[in-house]
C-alpha positions as CSV (number, residue, x, y, z in Angstrom):
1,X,-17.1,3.9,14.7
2,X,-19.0,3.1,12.5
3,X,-21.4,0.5,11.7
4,X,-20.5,-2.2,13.2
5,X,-20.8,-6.2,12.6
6,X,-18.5,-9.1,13.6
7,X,-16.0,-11.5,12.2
8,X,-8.3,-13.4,12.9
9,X,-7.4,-15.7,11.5
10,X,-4.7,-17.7,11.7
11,X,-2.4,-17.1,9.6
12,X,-3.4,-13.8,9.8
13,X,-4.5,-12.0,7.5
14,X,-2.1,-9.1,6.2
15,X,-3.3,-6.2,7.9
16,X,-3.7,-2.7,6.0
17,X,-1.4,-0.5,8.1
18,X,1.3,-1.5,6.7
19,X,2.8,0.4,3.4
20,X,4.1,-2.7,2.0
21,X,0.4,-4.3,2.2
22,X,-0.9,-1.1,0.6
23,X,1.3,-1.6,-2.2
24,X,0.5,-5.5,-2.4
25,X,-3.0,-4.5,-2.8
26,X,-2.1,-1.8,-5.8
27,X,-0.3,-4.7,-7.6
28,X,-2.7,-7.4,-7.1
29,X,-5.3,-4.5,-9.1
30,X,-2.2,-4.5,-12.0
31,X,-4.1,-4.6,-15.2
32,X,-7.7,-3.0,-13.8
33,X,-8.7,0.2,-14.1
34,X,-6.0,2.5,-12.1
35,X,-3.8,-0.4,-11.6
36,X,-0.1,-0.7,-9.6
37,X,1.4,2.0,-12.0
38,X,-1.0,5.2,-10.4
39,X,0.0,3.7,-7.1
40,X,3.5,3.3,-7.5
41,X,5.2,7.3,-8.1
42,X,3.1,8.1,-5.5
43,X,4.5,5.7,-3.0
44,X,8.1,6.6,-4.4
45,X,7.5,10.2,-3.2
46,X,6.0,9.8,0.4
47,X,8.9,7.9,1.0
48,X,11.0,10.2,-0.1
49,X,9.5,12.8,1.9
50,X,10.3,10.3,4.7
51,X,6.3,10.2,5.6
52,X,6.3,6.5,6.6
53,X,8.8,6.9,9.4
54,X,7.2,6.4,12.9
55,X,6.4,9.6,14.8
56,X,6.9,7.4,18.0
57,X,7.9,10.3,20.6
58,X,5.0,12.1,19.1
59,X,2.6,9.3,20.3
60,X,3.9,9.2,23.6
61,X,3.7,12.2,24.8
62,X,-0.1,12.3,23.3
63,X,-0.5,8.9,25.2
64,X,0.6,10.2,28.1
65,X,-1.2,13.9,28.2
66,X,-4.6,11.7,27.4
67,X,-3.8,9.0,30.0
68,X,-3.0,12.0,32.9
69,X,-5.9,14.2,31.6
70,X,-7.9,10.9,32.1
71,X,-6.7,10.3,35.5
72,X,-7.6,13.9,36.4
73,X,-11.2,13.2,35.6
74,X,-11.0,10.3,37.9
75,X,-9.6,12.7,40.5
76,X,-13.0,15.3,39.4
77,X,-15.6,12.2,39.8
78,X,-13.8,11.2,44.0
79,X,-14.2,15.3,44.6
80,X,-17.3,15.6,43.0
81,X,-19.0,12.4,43.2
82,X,-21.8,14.0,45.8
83,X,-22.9,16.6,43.6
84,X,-24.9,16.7,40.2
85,X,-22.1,18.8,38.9
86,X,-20.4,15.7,38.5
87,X,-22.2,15.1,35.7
88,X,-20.5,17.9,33.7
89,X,-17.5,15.9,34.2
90,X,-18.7,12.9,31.6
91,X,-18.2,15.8,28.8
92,X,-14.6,16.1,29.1
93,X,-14.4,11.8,29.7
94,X,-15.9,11.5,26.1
95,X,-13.6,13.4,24.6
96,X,-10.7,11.9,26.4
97,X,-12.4,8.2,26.0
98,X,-12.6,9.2,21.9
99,X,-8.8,10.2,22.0
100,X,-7.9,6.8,23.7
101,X,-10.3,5.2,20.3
102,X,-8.0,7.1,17.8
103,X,-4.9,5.8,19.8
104,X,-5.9,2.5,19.7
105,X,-7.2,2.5,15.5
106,X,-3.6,4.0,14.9
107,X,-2.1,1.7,16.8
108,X,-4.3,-1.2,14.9
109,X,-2.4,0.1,11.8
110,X,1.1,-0.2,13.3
111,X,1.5,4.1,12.8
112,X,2.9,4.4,16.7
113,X,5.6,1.8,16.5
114,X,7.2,-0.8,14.0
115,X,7.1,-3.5,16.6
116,X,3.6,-5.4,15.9
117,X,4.0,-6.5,20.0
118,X,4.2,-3.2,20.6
119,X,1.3,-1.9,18.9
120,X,-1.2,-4.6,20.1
121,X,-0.1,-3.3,23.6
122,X,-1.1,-0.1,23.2
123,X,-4.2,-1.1,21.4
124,X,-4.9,-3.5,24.1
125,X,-4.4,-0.7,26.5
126,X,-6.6,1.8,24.9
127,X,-9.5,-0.4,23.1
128,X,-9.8,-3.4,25.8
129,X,-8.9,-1.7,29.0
130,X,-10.0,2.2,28.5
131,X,-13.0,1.5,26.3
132,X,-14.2,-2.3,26.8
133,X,-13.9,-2.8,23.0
134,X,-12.4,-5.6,22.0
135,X,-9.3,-5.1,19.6
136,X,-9.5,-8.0,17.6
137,X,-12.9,-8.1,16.6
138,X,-12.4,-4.6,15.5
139,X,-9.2,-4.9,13.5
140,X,-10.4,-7.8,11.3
141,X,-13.7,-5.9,10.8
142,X,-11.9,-2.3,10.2
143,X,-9.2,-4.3,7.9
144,X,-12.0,-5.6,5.8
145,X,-13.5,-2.2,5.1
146,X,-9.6,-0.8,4.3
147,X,-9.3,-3.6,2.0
148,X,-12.5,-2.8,-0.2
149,X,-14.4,0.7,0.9
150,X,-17.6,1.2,0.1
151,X,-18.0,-2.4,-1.3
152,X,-21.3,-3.1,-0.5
153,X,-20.2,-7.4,-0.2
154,X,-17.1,-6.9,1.0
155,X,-17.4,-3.7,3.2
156,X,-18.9,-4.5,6.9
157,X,-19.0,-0.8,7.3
158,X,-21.9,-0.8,4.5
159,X,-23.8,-3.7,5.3
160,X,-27.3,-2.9,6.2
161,X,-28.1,-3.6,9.6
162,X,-29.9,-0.2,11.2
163,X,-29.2,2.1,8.3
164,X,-29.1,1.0,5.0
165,X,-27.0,2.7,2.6
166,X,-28.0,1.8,-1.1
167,X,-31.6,2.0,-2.2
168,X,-31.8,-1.9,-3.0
169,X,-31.0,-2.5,0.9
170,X,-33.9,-0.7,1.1
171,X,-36.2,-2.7,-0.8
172,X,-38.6,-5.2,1.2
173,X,-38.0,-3.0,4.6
174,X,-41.3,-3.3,6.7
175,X,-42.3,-2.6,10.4
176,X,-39.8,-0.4,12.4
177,X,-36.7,-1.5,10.4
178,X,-38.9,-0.1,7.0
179,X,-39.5,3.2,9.3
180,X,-36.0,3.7,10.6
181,X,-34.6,3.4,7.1
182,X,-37.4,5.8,5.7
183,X,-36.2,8.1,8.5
184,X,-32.5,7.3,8.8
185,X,-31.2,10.7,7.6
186,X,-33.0,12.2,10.9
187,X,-32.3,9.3,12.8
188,X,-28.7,8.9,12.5
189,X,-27.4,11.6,14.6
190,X,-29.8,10.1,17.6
191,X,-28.8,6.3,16.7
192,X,-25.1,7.3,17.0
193,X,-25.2,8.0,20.7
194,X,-25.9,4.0,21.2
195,X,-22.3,3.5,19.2
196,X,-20.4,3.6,22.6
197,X,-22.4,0.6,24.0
198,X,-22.7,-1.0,20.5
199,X,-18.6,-1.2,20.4
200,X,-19.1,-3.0,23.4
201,X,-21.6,-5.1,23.0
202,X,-20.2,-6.3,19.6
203,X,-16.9,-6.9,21.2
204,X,-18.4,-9.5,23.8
205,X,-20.5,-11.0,21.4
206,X,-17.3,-11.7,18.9
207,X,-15.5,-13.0,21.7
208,X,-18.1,-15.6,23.1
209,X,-19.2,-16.5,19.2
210,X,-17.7,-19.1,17.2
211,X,-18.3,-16.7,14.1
212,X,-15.8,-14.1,16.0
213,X,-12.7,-13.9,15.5
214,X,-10.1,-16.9,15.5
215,X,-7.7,-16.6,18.2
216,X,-5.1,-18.5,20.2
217,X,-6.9,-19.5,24.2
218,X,-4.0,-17.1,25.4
219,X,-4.8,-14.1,23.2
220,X,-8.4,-14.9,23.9
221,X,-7.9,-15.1,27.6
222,X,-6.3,-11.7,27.2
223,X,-8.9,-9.7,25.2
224,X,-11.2,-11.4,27.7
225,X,-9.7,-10.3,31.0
226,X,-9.2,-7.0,29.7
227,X,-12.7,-6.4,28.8
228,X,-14.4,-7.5,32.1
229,X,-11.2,-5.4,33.6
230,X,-12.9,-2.1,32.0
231,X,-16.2,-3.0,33.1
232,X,-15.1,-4.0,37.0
233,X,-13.3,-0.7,37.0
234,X,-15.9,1.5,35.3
235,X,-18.5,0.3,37.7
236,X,-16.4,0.6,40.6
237,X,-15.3,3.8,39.9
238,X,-18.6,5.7,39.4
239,X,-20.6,3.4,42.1
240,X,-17.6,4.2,44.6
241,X,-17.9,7.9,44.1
242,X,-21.8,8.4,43.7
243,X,-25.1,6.8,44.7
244,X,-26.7,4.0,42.5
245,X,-28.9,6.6,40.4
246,X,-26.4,9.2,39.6
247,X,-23.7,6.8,38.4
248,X,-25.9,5.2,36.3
249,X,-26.9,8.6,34.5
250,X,-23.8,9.6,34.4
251,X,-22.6,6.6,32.5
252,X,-25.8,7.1,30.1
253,X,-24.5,10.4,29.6
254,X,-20.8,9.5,28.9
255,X,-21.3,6.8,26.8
256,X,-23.8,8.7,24.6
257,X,-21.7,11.4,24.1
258,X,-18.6,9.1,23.4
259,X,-21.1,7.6,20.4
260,X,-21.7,11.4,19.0
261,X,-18.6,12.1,19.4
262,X,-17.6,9.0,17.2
263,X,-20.1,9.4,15.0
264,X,-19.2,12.9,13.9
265,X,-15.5,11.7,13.2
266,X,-16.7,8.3,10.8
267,X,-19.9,10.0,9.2
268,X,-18.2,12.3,6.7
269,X,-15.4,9.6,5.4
270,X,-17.4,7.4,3.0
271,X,-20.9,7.8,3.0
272,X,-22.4,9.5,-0.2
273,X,-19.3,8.9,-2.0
274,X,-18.7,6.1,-4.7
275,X,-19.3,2.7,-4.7
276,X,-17.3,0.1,-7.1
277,X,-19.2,-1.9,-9.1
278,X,-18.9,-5.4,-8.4
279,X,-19.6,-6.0,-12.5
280,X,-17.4,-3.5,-13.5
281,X,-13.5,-3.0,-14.7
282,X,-11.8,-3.4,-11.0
283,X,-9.9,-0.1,-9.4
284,X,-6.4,-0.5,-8.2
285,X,-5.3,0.9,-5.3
286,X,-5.4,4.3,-5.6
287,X,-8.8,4.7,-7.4
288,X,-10.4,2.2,-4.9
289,X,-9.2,4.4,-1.9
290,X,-9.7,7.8,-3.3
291,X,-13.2,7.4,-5.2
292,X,-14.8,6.2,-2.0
293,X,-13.4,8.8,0.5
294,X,-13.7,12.2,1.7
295,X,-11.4,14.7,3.0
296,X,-12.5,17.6,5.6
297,X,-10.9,20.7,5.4
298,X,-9.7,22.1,8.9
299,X,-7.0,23.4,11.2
300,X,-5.6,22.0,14.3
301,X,-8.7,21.9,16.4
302,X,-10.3,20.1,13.3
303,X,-7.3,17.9,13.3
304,X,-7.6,16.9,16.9
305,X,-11.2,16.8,17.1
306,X,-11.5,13.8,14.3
307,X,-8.4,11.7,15.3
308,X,-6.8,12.9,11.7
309,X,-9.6,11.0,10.6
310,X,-10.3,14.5,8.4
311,X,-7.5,13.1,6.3
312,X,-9.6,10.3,4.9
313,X,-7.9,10.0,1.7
314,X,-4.4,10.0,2.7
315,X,-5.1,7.3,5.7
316,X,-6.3,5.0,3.1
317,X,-3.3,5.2,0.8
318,X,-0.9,4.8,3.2
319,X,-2.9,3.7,6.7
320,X,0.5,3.1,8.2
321,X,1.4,6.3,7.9
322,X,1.3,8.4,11.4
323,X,-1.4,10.8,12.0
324,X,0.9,13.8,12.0
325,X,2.1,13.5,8.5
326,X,-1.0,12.9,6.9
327,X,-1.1,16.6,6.6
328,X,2.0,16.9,5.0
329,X,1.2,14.4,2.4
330,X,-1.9,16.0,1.5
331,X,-0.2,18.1,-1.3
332,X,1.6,15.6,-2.8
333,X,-1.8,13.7,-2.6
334,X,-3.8,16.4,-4.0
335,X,-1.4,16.5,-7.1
336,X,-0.6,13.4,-8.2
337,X,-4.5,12.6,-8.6
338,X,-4.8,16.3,-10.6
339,X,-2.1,14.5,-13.0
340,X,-4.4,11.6,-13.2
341,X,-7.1,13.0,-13.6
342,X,-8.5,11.4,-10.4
343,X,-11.1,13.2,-8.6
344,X,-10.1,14.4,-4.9
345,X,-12.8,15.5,-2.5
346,X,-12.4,17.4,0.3
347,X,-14.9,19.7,1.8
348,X,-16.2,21.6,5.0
349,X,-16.9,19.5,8.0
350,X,-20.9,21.0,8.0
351,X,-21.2,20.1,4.1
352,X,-19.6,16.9,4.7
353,X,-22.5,15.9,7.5
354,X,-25.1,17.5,4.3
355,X,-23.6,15.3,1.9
356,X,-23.5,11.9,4.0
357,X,-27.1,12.6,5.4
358,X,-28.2,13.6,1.9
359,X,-27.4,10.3,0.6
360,X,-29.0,8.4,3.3
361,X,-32.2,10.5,2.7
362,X,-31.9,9.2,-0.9
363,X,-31.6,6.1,0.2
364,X,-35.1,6.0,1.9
365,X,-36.8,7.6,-0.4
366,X,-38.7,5.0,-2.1
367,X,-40.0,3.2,1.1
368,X,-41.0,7.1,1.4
369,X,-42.9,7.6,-2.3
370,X,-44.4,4.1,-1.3
């Protein structure tokens, strides 16, 4: 949600959403700068505060409320189908098509249940079927950016592609691709209502490619069926409730908005904060997570609105973590990196969107001077 490119395997590899593999990667950095021993009290104490326990009855019902409030709109689009005013109804199918995305990345970091079956159900359910994105190519691309944020060789999420996001990316840019990235800071906002058919696209592409990810012919047979499931129904639904024309605007309009809507929940994380050096003393854990992320300050609405997303910090400590208690391990958070003497961002949600777009005007600017 996101920038996204391709690429699990088997064996596996060990996913970030669980504590235990954060940890593992805070003692592999044992002996860099920030190594297992920053990392360690701090995991002590979220589980102590019981933080890590599974908020499973809090998921359901959410899943639930979503998949009804969902249904409803399905109800709106049969009622409504003959009028224009249907169109008002691909708002509301956004929103409720960007709660089923948050669902489904939780559920790629084993928050909603401890039973890995489980939780590729649900992520199934809410990435293949609801959205047409295929889970698998996102979880070994979203696992690859947990394990190294903001790395520009290891990090898919900064890999120039459309945007660039370091001015050496930049360098040797010519044609449109030189003019978008001289532009991107204007540009990104626009670009990010094409994310809904991107995630799409992408998915289809990873599971036809034999770059995409490895998976057994059943599981790939699976993600398959599921996928051409969400188109089948999509286009039945809106062709079997409206004439040619309409459906296909309205489906323009949904999936744009489904993109902003996206796009304003991953733009703030990461973008404009630091980036490790690749020459330079490793970070462990904790440095490598909280250097490169960015809290948004917020109440409920904020909360709901970004998935807990707004909680960037925290979810990258301890991505297994439920979205519920990310709040409540913000203090403990907040403190433990004063002690350190680890810097701790967090900021408002409009100088979060200044900050990231700053930083991508920077990044153009000497295809701009040039």
């Amino acid at each position: 949600m996101p920038q996204a490119t391709p690429a699990l395997t088997i064996p596996r590899p060990a996913a970030p959403g669980s504590a235990a593999g954060a940890a593992a990667r805070g003692d592999a950095a044992a002996g860099g700068r920030g190594s297992r021993s920053e990392f360690a009290p701090l995991l002590r104490t979220i589980k102590e505060q019981g933080l890590l326990e599974r908020r499973t009855g809090w998921y359901a019902t959410g899943i639930v409320l979503n998949l009804l409030a969902l249904t409803a709109v399905g109800a709106g689009l049969v009622l409504f189908g003959h009028s224009w005013w249907s169109l008002s109804l691909a708002l509301p199918l956004a929103v409720l098509s960007a709660r089923a995305a948050f669902f489904g990345h939780d559920a790629g970091h084993s928050q909603i249940s401890a039973d890995r079956g489980r939780n590729r159900l649900i992520q199934l359910l809410h990435a293949n079927l609801l959205l047409g994105m295929s889970q698998e190519w996102w979880n070994d691309k979203h696992n690859r950016h947990h394990a190294n944020p903001n790395h520009e060789d290891k990090d898919p999420d900064v890999a120039p592609d459309v945007l660039v996001f370091s001015r050496h990316q930049a360098v040797g840019r010519t044609g449109l691709r030189g003019w978008v990235a001289r532009h991107q800071a204007w540009l990104f906002f626009p670009l990010t209502t094409l994310e809904g058919l991107a995630l799409k696209v992408y998915g289809f592409q990873a599971l036809f490619s034999k770059d995409g990810p490895r998976q057994a012919p059943r599981e790939r047979l699976i993600e398959g069926g599921l996928l051409f499931a969400h188109v089948a129904g999509y286009a039945a639904l809106l062709l079997s409730t409206m004439p040619v024309g309409r459906a296909v605007v309205f489906a323009l309009v949904h999936q744009m908005l489904l993109g902003l809507h996206l796009g304003m929940a991953f733009a703030p994380n990461h973008k404009g904060m630091e980036v490790p050096d690749p020459d330079g003393e490793p970070w462990g854990h904790l440095r490598r997570q909280v250097l490169t992320s960015r809290n948004i300050r917020g109440a409920t609405l904020t909360d709901w609105l970004l998935g807990g997303l707004n909680y960037q910090v925290e979810h990258h400590l301890f991505p297994s973590m439920p979205r519920p208690h990310l709040r409540l391990a913000q203090s403990a958070v907040r403190a433990h990196c004063r002690t350190l003497g680890v810097p701790y961002t967090e900021t408002g949600l409009v100088d979060s969107y200044r900050q990231a777009l700053g930083h991508l005007h920077d990044v153009g600017r000497p295809l701009r001077t040039a």
